[in-house]
N, C-alpha and C positions, 0 to 999 in steps of 0.2 A: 878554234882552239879547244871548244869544250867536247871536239869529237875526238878528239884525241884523247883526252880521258876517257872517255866513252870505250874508244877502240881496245885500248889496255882492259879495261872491267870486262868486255865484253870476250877478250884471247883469256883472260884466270878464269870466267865461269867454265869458260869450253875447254880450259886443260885440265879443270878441276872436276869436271862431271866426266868427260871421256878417262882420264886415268881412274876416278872412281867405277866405272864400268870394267876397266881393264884387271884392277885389284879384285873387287870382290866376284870377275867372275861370270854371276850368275843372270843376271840384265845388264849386258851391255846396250839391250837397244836403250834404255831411259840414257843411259847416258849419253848418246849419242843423238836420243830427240833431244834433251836439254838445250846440247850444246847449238845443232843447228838451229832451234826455236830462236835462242841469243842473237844469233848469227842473224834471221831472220828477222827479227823485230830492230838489232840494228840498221840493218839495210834499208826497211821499210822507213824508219825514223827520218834517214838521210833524203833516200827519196821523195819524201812528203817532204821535208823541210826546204828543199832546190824545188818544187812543183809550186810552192807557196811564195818563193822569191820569183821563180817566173811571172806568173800572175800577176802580183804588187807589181812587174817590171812593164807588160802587160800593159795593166790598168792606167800607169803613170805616162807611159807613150799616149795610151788616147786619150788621155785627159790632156797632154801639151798638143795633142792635133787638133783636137777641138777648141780650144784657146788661142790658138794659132790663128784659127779660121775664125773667131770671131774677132779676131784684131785685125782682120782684112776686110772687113763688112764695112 
């Protein structure tokens, strides 16, 4: 749920730096690294965040296979 806040902050930075490049003209590229930077570091955020649920998901399997097997001992 809170990517979705996310998602909205991160569509106003990028419409607010790319039309700010489109206005004044004279650097467009800053507005347009702004905006993909946004874009990028969200991305990254999500991805580390599912890479860290794997893991934990990961870990808690071998930890019930291991458990498993010593209640078979």
């Amino acid at each position: 749920m809170k990517w979705i806040f996310w998602f909205f902050v991160v569509n106003i930075i990028s419409v607010i730096a790319l039309m700010k490049g489109m206005v004044a003209g004279e650097n467009t590229f800053v507005g347009i690294i702004i905006a993909l930077s946004a874009w990028g570091l969200f991305i990254r955020a999500i991805v580390t965040s599912q890479e860290k649920k794997r893991k934990a998901r990961y870990r808690e399997q071998m930890l019930d296979e291991y458990l498993r097997q010593q209640l078979r001992k």
